[in-house]
C-alpha positions as CSV (number, residue, x, y, z in Angstrom):
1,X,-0.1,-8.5,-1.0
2,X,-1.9,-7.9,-3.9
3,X,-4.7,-5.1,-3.8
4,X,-8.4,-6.1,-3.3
5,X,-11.0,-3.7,-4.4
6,X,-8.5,-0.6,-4.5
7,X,-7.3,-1.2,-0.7
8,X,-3.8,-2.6,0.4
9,X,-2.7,-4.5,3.2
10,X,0.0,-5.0,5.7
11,X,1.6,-8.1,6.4
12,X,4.0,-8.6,9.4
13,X,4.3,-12.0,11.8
14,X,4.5,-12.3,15.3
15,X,7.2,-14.6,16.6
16,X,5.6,-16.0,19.4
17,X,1.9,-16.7,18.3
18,X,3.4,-17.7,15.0
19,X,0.6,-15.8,13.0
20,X,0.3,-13.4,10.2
21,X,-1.4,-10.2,11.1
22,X,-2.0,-6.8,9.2
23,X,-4.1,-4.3,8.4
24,X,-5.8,-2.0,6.0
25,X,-3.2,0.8,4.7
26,X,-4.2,4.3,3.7
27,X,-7.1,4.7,6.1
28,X,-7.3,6.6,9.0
29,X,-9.9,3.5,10.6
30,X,-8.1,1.0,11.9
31,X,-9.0,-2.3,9.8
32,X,-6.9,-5.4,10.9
33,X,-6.6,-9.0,9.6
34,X,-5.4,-11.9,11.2
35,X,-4.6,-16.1,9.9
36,X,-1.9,-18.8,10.7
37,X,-1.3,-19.3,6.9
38,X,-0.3,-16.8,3.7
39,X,-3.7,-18.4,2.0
40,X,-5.9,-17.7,5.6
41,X,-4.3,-14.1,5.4
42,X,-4.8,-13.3,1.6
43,X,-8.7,-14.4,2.6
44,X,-8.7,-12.5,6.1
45,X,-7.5,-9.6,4.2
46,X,-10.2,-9.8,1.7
47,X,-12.7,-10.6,4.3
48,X,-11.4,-7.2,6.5
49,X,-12.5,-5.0,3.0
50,X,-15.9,-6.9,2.4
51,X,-16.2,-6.1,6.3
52,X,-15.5,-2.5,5.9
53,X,-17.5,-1.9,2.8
54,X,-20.2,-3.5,4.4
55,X,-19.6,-1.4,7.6
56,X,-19.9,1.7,5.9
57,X,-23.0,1.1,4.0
58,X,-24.6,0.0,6.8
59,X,-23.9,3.3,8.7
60,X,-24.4,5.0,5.3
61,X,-21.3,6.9,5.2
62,X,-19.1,7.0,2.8
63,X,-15.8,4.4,2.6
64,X,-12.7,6.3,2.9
65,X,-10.2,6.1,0.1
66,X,-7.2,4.4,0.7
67,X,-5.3,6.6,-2.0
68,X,-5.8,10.0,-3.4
69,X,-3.5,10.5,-6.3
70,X,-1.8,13.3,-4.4
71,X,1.5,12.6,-2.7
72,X,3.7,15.3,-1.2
73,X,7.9,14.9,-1.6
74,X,10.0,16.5,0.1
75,X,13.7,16.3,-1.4
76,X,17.1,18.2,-1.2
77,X,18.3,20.9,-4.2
78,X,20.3,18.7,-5.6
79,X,17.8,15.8,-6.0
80,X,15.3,18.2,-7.2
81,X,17.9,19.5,-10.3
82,X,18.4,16.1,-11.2
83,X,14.5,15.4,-10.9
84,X,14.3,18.6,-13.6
85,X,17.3,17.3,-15.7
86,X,15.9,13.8,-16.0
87,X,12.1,14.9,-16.3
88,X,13.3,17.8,-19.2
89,X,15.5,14.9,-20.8
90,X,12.1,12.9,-21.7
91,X,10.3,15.7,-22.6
92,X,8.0,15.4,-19.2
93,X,7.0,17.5,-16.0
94,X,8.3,17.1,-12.8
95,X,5.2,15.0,-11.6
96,X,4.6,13.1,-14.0
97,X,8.1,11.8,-14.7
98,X,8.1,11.0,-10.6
99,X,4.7,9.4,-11.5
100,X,6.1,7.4,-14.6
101,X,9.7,6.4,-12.6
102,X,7.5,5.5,-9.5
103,X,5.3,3.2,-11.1
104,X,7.5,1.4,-13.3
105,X,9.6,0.7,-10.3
106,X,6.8,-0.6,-7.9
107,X,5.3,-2.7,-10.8
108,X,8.7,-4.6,-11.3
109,X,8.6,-5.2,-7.6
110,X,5.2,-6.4,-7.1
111,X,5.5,-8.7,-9.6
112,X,9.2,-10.4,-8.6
113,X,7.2,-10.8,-5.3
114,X,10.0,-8.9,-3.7
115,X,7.5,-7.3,-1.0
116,X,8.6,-7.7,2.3
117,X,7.1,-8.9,5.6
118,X,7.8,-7.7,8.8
119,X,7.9,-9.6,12.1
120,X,7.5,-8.5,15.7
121,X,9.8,-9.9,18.5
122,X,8.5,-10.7,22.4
């Protein structure tokens, strides 16, 4: 699912009811979304984030951010010297090689489509 307004969804599929369900990831609210149809939930997702905006306006509190820009990694030694030789081979930090690697990776995946959908058994 693509992101709407800087937030990013779930998407799973329950068996039984044969609907798609999710939620709002990053946030420590609990935002859900629910359709019979990848169109409906695209729109029930977008709906859930106009819903929450509107939420939080209304209160006058602030929206929470679904993403930082910080993200902690914990590794083993030997991962870590091979972060350093790979990151020193392209003339880059630590970070921002991970940052570089990470994103070229997730773009590719995003847009084969190759994200996956989980689906909860009765």
């Amino acid at each position: 699912m693509k992101l709407y307004k800087g937030y990013a969804g779930s998407i799973e599929f329950d068996d039984e009811d044969r609907v798609f369900y999710g939620r709002i990831l990053g946030l420590r609210d609990i935002v859900t979304f629910e359709a019979e149809t990848a169109d409906d939930l695209v729109k029930a997702f977008h709906d859930s984030v106009d819903d929450y905006l509107a939420f939080c306006k209304e209160r006058g509190v602030e929206p929470q951010k679904p993403y930082s820009g910080k993200l902690a990694l914990r590794t083993t030694p030997e991962i870590h010297a091979l972060l350093t030789q790979a990151a020193s081979s392209d003339g880059k930090s630590i970070n921002q090689w991970i940052s570089d690697t990470l994103a070229d990776v997730a773009a590719k995946r995003v847009a084969t489509g190759t994200t996956k959908v989980g689906s909860r058994a009765h």
